[in-house]
C-alpha positions in Angstrom: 102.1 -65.9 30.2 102.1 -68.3 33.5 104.2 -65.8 35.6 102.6 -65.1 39.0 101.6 -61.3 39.8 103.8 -60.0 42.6 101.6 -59.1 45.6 102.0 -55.9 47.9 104.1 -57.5 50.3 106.5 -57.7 47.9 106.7 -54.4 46.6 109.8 -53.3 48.3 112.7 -51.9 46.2 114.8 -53.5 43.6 112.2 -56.1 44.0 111.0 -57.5 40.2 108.8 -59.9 38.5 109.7 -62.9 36.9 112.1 -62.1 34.2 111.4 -62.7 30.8 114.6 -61.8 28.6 113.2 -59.0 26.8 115.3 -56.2 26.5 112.2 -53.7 26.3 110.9 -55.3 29.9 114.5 -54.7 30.8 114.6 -50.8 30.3 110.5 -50.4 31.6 111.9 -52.1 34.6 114.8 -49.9 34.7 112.4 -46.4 34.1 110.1 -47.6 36.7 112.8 -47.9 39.6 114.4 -44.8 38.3 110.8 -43.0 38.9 109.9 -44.7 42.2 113.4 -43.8 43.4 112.9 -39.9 42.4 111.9 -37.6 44.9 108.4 -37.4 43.1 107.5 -41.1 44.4 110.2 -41.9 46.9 108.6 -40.9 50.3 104.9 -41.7 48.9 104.6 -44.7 49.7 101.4 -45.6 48.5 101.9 -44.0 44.8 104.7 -46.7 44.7 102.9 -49.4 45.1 100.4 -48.1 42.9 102.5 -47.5 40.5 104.6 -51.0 40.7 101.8 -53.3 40.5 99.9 -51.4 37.3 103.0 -51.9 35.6 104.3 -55.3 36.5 100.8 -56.6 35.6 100.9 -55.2 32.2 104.4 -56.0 31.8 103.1 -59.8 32.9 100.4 -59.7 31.1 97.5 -59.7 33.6 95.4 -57.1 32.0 92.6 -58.0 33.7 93.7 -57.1 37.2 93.4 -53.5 36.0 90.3 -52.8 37.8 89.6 -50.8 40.7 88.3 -53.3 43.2 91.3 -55.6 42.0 93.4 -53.2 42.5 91.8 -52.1 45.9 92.2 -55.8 47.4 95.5 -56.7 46.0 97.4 -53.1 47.1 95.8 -51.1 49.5 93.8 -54.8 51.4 90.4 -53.8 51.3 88.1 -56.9 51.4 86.9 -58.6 48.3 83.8 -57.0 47.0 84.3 -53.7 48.7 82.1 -50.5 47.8 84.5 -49.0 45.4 81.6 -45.9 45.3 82.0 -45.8 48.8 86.2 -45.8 49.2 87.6 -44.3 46.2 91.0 -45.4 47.4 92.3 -46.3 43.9 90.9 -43.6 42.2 92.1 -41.0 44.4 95.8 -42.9 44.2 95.7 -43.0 40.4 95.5 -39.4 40.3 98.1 -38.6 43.1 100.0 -40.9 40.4 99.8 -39.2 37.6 100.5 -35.8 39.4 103.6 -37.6 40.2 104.5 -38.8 36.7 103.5 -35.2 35.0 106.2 -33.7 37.3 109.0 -36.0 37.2 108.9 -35.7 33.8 108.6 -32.1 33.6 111.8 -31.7 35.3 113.5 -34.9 33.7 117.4 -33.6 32.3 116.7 -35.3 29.1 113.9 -37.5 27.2 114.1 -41.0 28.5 114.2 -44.3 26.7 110.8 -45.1 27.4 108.0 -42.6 29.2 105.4 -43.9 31.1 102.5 -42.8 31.2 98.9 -43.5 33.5 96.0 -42.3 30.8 92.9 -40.6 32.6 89.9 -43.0 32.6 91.9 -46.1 32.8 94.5 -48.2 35.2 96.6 -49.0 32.4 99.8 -47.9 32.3 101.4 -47.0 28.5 104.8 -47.2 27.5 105.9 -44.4 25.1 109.0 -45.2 23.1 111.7 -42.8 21.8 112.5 -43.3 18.4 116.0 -44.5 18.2 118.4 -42.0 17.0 118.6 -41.6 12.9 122.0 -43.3 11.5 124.0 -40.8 9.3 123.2 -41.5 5.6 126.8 -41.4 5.4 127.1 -44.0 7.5 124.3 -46.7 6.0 126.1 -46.6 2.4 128.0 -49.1 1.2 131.5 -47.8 0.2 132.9 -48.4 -3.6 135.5 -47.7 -4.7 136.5 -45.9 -8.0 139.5 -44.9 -9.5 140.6 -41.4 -9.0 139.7 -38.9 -11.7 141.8 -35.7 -12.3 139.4 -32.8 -11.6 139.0 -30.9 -14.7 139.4 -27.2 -14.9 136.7 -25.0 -14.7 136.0 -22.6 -17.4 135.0 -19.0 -16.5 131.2 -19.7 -17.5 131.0 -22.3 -15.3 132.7 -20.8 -12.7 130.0 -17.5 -13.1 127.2 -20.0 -13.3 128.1 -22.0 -9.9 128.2 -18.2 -8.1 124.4 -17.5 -9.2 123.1 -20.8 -8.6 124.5 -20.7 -5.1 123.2 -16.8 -5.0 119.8 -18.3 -5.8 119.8 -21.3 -3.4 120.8 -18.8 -0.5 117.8 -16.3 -1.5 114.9 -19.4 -2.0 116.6 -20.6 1.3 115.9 -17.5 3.1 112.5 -16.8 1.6 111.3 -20.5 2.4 112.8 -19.9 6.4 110.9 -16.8 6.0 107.6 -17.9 4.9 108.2 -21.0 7.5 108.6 -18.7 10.4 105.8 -16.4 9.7 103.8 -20.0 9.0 104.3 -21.3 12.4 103.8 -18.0 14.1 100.7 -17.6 12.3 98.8 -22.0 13.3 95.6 -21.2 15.1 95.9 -21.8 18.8 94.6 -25.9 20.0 91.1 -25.0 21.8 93.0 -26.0 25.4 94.7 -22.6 25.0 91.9 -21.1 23.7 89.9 -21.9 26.5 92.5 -21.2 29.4 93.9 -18.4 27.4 93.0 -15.5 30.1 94.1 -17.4 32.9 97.6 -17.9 30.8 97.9 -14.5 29.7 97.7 -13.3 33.3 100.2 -12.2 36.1 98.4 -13.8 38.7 98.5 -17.6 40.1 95.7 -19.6 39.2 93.4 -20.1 42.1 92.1 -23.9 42.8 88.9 -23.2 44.9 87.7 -26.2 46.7 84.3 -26.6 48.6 83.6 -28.1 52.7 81.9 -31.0 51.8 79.8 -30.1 55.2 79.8 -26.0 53.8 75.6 -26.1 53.2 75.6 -22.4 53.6 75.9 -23.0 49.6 72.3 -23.9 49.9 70.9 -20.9 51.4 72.8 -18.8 49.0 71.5 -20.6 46.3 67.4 -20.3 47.4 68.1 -16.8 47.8 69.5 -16.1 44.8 66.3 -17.7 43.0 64.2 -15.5 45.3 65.5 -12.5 43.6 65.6 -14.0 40.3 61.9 -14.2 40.7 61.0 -17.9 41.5 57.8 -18.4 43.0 58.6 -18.9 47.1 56.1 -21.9 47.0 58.6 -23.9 44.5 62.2 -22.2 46.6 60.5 -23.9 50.1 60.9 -26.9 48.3 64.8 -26.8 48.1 65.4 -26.2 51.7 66.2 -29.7 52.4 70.1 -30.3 53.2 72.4 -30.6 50.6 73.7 -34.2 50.0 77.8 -34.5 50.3 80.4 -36.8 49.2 80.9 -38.8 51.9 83.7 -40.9 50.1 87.1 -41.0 51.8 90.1 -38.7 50.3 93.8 -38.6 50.7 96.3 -35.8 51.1 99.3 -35.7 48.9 101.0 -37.9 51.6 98.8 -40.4 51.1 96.6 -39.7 54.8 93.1 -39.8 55.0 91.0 -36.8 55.0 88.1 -36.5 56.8 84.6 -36.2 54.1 83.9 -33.1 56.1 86.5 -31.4 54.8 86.8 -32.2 51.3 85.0 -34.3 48.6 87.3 -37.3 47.0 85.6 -36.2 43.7 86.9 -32.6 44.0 90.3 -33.6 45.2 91.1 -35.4 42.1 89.9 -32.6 39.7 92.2 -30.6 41.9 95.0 -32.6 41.9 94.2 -33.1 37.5 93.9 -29.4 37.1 97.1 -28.1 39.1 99.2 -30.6 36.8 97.8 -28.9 33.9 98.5 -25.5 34.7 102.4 -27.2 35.6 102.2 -27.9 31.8 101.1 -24.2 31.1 104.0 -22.9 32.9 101.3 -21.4 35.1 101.6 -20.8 38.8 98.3 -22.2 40.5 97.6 -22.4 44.8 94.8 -24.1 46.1 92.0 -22.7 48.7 89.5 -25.1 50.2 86.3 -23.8 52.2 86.1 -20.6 53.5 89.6 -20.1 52.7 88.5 -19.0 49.3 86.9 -15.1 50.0 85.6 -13.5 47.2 88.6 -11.1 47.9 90.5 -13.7 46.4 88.2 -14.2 43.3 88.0 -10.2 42.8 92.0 -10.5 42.5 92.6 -13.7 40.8 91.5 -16.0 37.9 90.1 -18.6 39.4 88.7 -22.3 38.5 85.8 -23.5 41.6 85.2 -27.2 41.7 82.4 -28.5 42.9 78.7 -27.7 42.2 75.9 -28.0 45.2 78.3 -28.3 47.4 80.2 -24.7 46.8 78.6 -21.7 47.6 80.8 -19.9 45.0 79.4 -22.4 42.2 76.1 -22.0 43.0 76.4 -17.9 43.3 78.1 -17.4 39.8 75.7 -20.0 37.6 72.2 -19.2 39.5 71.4 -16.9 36.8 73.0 -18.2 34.2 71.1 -20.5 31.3 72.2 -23.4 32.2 71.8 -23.6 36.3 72.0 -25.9 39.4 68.2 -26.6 41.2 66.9 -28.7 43.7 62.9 -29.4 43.2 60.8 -32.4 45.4 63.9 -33.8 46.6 65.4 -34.0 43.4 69.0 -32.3 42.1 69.4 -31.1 38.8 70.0 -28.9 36.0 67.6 -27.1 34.2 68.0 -24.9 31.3 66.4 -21.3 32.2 63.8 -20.4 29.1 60.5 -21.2 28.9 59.8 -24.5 28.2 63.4 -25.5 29.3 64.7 -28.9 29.5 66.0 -30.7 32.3 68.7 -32.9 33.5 68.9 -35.3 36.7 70.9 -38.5 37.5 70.1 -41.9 37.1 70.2 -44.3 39.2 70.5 -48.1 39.4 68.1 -50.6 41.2 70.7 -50.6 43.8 71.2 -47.1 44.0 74.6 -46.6 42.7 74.6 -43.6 39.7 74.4 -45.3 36.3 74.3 -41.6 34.3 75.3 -37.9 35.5 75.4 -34.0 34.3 77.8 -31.3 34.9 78.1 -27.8 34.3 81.4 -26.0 32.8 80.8 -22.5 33.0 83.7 -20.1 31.2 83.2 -16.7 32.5 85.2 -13.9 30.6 83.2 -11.3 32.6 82.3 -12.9 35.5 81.1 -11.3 38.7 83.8 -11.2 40.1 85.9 -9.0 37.6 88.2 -11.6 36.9 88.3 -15.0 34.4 86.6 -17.3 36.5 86.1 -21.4 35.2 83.6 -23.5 37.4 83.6 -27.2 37.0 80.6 -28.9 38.6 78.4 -31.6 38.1 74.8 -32.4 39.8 77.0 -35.4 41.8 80.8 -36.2 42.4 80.7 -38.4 39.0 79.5 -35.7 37.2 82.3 -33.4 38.8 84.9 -35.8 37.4 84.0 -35.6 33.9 83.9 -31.9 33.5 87.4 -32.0 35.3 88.2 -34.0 32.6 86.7 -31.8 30.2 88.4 -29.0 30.9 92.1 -30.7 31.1 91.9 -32.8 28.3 92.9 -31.0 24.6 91.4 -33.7 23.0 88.2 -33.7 24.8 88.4 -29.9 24.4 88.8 -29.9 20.7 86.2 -32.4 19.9 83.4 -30.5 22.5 83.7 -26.7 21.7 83.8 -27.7 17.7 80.3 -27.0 17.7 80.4 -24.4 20.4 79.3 -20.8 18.8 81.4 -18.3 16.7 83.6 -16.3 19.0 83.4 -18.1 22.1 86.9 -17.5 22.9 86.1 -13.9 23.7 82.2 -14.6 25.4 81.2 -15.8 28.4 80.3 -19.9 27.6 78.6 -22.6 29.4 79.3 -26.3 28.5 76.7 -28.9 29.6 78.4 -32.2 30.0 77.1 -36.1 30.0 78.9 -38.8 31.5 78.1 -42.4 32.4 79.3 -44.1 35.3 80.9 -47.4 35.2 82.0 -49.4 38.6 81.8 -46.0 40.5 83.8 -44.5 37.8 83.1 -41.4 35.4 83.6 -42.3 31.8 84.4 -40.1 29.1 82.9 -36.7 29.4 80.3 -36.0 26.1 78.8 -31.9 25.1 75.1 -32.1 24.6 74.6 -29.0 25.0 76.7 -25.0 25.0 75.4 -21.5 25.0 77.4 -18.1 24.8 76.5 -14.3 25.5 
């Protein structure tokens, strides 16, 4: 296809690509102006123009323009070959996006035509198509006609014979409804409810604890905590250097900048991922960032923390845990606490941008805090964004806890996480490791 992508000049309402006379373009076109006209998208400016050009260009074709940096130049004007690890700008949009999407279709009066969609992991939008409605058997046969018949007369037999077959129907009728009921009552819970079961079954909202990316009191709690685990104080001198921070930009739901003081980009957008999930739950969540979240607040309600050296309340709840945070020469990490333990650090490419990072998703049942407590941390912001991912996605969910040991619904679990990093991006979050008590 030869049609030329639309820039972001020309993103203003009612304002469409070249038209191609398909009737399914047609009614995508129509849902997308329907959405962007909502009042999910129709002050948020930038989500608009996000979500415009991403579809247009699959609608036209232009797959390739799918990218981050692309779609960093050619919507928000950054210049050509901009740090994309540096100014998360589309990243931090695409998830403000799908926020968006999750809720205008939440609250949509009836199932549309087409659903779009914005998958995690990607900048390619899907169209999901509503089977069209079944025609009426009655309807789709031909008509013939016969000659009329006389009914004949029934005989008392057959008249006694209808009445028990229709007594027999009515009783295998009711014992198949029965026996389908108890069926569906009884299918095993999909491991996403499994795993956010407590936070479900509670009264309470769902606390979203953010970390200061600037809060380095984490640190301090941190060394002391290994002191009275019983580190050596020769090694805990070693981690006294300042913790690193994000020091990406971020973007409030109105599409300002924050300042990378306040909070991490990375942590943002597993905030923004995990409050639509609990929307899908049907579970109240409220968000606390920095000292905002007291552990008054985690004594009284479920909580999930995100964000690992950076949080102070991260680095308290796993310090003793067997899978725990550490800084050593310099260097962060993850080390697994036995003797002889293995270790985890990023990797790093010749030009310093992460290539491969670790994360920690710690379920906590009985938790320090009295009260169902989920952390979601990795050693940097990439790793961070896959176990956000982890712990939102059923899919991701199902395949990682398959292996996880018998009765972890009811035990307190860690999940350690790999993720590789493409273009400044996570990619798909992968369990190499899980251990319960």
């Amino acid at each position: 296809m030869n049609s030329t992508l639309v820039s972001p000049k020309n993103f203003e309402a009612n304002q469409s690509p070249k038209e191609t006379g398909s009737a399914e373009r047609a009614i995508v076109l129509q849902e997308l102006e329907r959405i962007l006209t909502s009042r999910y998208f129709k002050s948020a400016d930038r989500s608009k123009q996000f979500l415009r050009f991403v579809v247009l260009s699959k609608l036209d074709g232009h797959t390739d323009r799918l990218k981050e940096r692309t779609i960093g130049t050619e919507v928000f004007q950054r210049p050509l070959g901009y740090a994309t690890g540096d100014d998360p700008v589309v990243r931090v949009q695409a998830g403000e996006v799908r926020r968006r999407l999750e809720q205008y279709y939440r609250e949509a009066p009836k199932p549309p035509q087409v659903r779009l969609e914005l998958p995690v992991g990607s900048y390619s939008p899907i169209f999901h198509w509503e089977p069209a409605p079944a025609v009426p058997e009655a309807q789709t046969r031909v008509a013939v006609l016969t000659p009329a018949v006389p009914a004949p007369k029934w005989s008392a037999t057959l008249k006694i014979a209808s009445v028990l077959a229709v007594v027999i129907c009515l009783v295998l009728g009711t014992k198949a409804l029965f026996f389908s009921q108890h069926s569906v009552a009884a299918d095993p819970k999909s491991s996403l409810e499994e795993f956010w079961g407590p936070a479900i079954a509670s009264q309470q909202p769902v606390l979203i604890c953010i970390a200061n990316a600037t809060d380095h009191s984490a640190a301090e709690e941190y060394l002391q905590a290994r002191l009275k685990a019983g580190a050596p104080e020769a090694a805990i001198r070693k981690m006294t250097a300042p913790l690193a921070t994000d020091s990406s930009q971020s973007l409030t739901e109105e599409g300002l900048p924050i300042s990378p003081e306040i909070v991490p980009a990375s942590d943002s957008a597993v905030a923004f991922a995990l409050s639509g999930l609990f929307g899908r739950l049907h579970r109240p969540s409220q968000l606390r960032i920095g000292a905002a979240a007291t552990y008054e607040d985690l004594r009284n309600f479920p909580a999930v923390i995100v964000g690992g050296f950076n949080s102070k309340w991260t680095m308290q709840l796993v310090s003793n845990l067997h899978f725990a945070f550490l800084r050593e020469h310099g260097q962060y990490m993850i080390r697994e606490e036995v003797a002889g333990g293995n270790v985890w650090t990023t990797h790093s490419g010749p030009h310093g941008d992460t290539l491969e990072d670790f994360a920690i998703v710690a379920r906590l049942v009985d938790s320090k805090t009295g009260q169902f407590t989920v952390t979601v941390a990795g050693i940097g912001p990439r790793g961070t964004q896959a176990a956000g991912e982890f712990v939102t996605s059923a899919r991701y969910l199902e395949e990682g806890l398959a292996g996880a040991p018998t009765g972890w619904q009811n035990r307190n679990l860690e999940v350690l996480l790999q993720t590789s990093v493409t273009d400044s991006m996570a990619g798909p979050p992968r369990v190499i490791g899980t251990y319960a008590w």
